[in-house]
C-alpha positions, -999 to 999 in steps of 0.1 A, spaced: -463 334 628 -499 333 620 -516 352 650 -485 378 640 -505 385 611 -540 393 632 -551 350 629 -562 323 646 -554 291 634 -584 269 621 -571 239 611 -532 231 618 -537 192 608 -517 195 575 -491 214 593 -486 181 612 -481 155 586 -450 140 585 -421 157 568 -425 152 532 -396 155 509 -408 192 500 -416 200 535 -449 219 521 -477 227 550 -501 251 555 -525 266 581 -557 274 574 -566 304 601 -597 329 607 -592 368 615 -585 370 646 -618 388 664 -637 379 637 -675 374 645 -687 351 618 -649 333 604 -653 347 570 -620 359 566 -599 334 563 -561 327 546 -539 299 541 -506 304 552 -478 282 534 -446 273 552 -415 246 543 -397 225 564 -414 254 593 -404 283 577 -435 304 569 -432 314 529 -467 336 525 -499 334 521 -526 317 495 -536 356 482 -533 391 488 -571 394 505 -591 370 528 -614 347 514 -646 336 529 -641 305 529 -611 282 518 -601 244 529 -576 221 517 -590 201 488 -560 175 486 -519 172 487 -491 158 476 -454 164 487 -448 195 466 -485 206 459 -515 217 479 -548 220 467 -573 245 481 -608 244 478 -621 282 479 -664 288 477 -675 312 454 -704 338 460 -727 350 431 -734 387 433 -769 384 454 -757 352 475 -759 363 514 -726 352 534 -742 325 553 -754 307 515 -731 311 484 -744 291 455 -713 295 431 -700 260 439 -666 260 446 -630 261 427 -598 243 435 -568 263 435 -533 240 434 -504 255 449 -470 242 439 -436 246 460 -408 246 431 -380 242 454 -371 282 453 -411 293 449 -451 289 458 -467 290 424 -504 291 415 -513 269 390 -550 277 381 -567 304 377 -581 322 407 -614 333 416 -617 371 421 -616 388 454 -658 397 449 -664 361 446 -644 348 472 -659 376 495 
């Protein structure tokens, strides 16, 4: 499912935790081709059935921050205007992520597509 969408899988570890009760699990991947990794996505499934993506565009860079059964947390770096890819000085924001049973749900505030790059 993810190289469908034009990525390569980064990191599939959560994807092969045991089967929580929610069956939340998601693949962090790069664009596929892409020279320096900055465009990456989470991609969110249940029980194996792919459910979306994190957010409409790519972020530079994202990670899983933490998880429970029902809620994932990602860690995305933020860029300030001037900051060069290779050295964003913006710190970073966790973003949780919560599977209601019927629905993936944001439950913070996210940062912008210019500071996520």
């Amino acid at each position: 499912m993810v190289r469908s969408h034009g990525f390569t899988p980064n990191d599939t570890n959560d994807y092969v935790y045991p089967d929580f009760r929610y069956g939340l699990h998601t693949i962090i991947a790069s664009a596929t081709g892409s020279a320096d990794g900055y465009t990456r996505r989470a991609f969110f499934f249940v029980h194996g059935r792919y459910i979306g993506t994190d957010l409409g565009a790519p972020s530079a860079i994202v990670q899983i921050a933490w998880r429970t059964d029902a809620t994932i947390a990602l860690g995305y770096t933020v860029y300030k205007p001037d900051d060069p890819m290779c050295c964003p000085l913006g710190g970073s924001v966790t973003v949780r992520f919560h599977w209601t049973g019927d629905r993936l749900v944001a439950l913070d505030p996210i940062p912008p597509v210019a500071a996520r790059r």
